[in-house]
matplotlib code that plots the C-alpha trace (Angstrom):
import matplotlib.pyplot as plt

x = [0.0, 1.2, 2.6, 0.2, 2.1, 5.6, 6.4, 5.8, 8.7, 8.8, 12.4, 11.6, 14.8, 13.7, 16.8, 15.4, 11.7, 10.8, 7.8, 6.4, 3.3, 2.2, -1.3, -3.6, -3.0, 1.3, 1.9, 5.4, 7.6, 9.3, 12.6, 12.5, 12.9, 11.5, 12.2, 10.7, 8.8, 11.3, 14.1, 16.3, 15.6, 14.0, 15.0, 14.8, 11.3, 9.4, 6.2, 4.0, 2.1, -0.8, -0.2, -3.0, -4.1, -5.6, -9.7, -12.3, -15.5, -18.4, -22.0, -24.6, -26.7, -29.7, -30.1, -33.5, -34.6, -33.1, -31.9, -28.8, -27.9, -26.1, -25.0, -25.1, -22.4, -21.0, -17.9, -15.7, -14.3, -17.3, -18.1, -18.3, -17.8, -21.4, -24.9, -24.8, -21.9, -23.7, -23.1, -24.6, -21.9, -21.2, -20.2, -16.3, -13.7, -9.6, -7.4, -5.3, -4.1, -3.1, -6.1, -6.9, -9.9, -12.4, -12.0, -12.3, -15.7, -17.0, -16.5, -17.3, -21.0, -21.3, -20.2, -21.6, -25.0, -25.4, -25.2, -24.2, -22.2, -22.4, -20.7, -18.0, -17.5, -14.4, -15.4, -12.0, -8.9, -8.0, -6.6, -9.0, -6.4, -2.6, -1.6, -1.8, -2.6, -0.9, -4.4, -5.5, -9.2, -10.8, -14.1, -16.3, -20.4, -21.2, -24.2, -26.7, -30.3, -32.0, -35.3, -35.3, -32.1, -31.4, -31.2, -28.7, -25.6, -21.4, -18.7, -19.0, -15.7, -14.9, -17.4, -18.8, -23.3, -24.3, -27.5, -28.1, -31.1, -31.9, -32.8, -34.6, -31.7, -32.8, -33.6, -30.0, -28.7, -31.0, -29.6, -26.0, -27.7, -29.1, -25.8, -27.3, -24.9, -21.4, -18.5, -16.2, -16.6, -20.4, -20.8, -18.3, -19.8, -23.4, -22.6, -20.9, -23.7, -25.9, -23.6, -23.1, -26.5, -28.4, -25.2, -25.4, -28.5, -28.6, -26.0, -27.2, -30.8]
y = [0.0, 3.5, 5.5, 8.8, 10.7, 10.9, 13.9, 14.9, 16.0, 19.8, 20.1, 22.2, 23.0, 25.4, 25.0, 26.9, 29.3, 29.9, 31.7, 30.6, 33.0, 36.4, 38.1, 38.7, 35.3, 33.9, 30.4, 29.5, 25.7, 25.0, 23.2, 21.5, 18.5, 18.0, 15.9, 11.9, 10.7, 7.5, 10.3, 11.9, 14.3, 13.4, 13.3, 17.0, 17.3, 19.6, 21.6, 23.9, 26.0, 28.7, 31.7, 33.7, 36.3, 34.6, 34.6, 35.9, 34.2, 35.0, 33.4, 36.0, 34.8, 36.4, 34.1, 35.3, 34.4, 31.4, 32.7, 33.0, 35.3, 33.6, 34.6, 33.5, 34.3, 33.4, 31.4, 30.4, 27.4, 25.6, 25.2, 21.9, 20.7, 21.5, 21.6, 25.6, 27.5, 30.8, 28.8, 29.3, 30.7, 33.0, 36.4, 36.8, 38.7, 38.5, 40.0, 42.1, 44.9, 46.1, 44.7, 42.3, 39.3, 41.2, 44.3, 42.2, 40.5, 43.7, 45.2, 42.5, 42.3, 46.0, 45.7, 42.3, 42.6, 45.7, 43.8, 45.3, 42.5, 43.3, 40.5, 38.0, 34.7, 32.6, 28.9, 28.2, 28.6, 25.8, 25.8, 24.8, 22.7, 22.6, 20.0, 23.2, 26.2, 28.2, 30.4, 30.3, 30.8, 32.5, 31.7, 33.3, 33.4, 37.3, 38.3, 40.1, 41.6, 39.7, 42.2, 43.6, 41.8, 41.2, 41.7, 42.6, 44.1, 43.9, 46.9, 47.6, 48.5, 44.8, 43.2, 41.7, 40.8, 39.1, 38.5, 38.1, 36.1, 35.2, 31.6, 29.9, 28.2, 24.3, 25.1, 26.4, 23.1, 21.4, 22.4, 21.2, 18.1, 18.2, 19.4, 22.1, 24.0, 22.7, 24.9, 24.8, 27.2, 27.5, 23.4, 23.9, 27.3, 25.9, 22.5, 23.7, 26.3, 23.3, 21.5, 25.1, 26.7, 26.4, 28.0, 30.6, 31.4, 31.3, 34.2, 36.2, 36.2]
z = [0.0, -1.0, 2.2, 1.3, 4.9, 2.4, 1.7, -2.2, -4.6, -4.9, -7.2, -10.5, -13.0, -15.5, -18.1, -20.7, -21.2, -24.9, -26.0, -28.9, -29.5, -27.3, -27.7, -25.0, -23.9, -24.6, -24.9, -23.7, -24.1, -21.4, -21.1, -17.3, -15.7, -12.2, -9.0, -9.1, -6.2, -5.9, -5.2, -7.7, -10.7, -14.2, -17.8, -19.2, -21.0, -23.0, -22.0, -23.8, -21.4, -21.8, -19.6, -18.5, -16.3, -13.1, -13.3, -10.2, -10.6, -8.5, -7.7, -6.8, -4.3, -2.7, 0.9, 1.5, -1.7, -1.9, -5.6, -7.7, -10.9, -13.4, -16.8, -20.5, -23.0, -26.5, -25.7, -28.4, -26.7, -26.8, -30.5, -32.0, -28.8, -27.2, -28.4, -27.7, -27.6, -25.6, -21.4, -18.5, -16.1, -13.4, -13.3, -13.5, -14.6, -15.2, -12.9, -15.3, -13.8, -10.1, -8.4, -5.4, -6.3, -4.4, -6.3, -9.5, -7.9, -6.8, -10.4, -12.7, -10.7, -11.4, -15.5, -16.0, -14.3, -12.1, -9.3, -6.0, -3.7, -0.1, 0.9, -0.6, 0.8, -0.4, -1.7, -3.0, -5.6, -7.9, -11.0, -14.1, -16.3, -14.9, -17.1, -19.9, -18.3, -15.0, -14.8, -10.9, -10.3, -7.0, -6.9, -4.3, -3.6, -3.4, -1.3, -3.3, -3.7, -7.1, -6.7, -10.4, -11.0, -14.9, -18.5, -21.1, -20.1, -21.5, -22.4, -25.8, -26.1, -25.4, -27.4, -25.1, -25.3, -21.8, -20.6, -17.0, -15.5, -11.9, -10.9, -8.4, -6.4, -7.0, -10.8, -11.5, -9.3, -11.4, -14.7, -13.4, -12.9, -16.4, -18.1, -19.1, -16.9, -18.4, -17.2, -14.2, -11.8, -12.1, -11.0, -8.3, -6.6, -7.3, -5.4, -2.7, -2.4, -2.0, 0.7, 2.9, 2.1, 5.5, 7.0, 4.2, 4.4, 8.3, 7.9, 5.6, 5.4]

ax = plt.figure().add_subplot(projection="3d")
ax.plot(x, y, z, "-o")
ax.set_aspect("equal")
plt.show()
């Protein structure tokens, strides 16, 4: 049986960083080889990795309601791959310039769905595909009011044509359940919602 207490390897040796492509997003190949569990340090191997800007998402919930505010978008990532290419996801933003999450979460509820937070509770940070990817994701619930919550919102300027609808609580956990709800972060806040609402709610109804 596999000892689980021993300590993992933690030994990285960058020997050489190319990048290979720089937009908004740079994709970089990597040179490295890396410590081995059985002791010692690997054969030198060869990485691509996509670098992005770390990502705040953020589930709106309205405890007294007992309803959340979720969004639907165009996503090109989705095409050919899913029925629909326009998901069901929550509000979020990148964190590109000097900001903290919570400043991110506060303004992405304003420009997404003019949403005022009052409250952000941390569910967790995880990153989405780090066999690929370095982006880091803090995902939060954000206490809101959903009275008159909705429509169509997105900057111009960025191209960007959102529509914002607010859900019961089980119909949105429902749609996870259905698939209809198919990204990430949206499954992850909306089930832990479900396993911490009565505290939730308790809190901040």
């Amino acid at each position: 049986m596999t000892d689980i207490t021993r300590t993992s390897p933690t030994t990285v040796e960058v020997i050489l960083r190319e990048n290979c492509f720089k937009g908004f997003y740079r994709l970089d190949r990597l040179h490295l080889r890396h410590e081995l569990f059985d002791g010692g340090m690997g054969n030198p191997i060869n990485r691509e990795v996509f670098v992005r800007h770390d990502a705040v998402c953020v589930l709106p919930y309205d405890a007294r309601r007992d309803e959340v505010l979720l969004l639907e978008q165009f996503r090109v990532g989705a095409m050919g791959k899913a029925e629909n290419p326009w998901m069901i996801e929550l509000v979020a933003g990148l964190i590109d310039k000097d900001e903290q999450p919570e400043e991110v979460a506060h303004r992405e509820a304003q420009e997404e769905a003019d949403l005022n937070l009052t409250a952000l509770w941390p569910i967790s940070r995880y990153f989405p595909s780090p066999g690929g990817s370095n982006e880091l994701v803090h995902l939060y619930l954000g206490r809101c009011d959903t009275e008159g919550a909705g429509g169509l919102y997105g900057l111009a300027e960025e191209n960007e044509d959102i529509r914002a609808t607010v859900w019961a609580f089980e119909d949105a956990l429902q749609a996870v359940r259905d698939g209809r709800i198919a990204n990430a972060a949206s499954i992850i806040a909306l089930q832990w919602l479900a396993l911490n609402r009565a505290e939730v709610r308790g809190l901040w109804s």
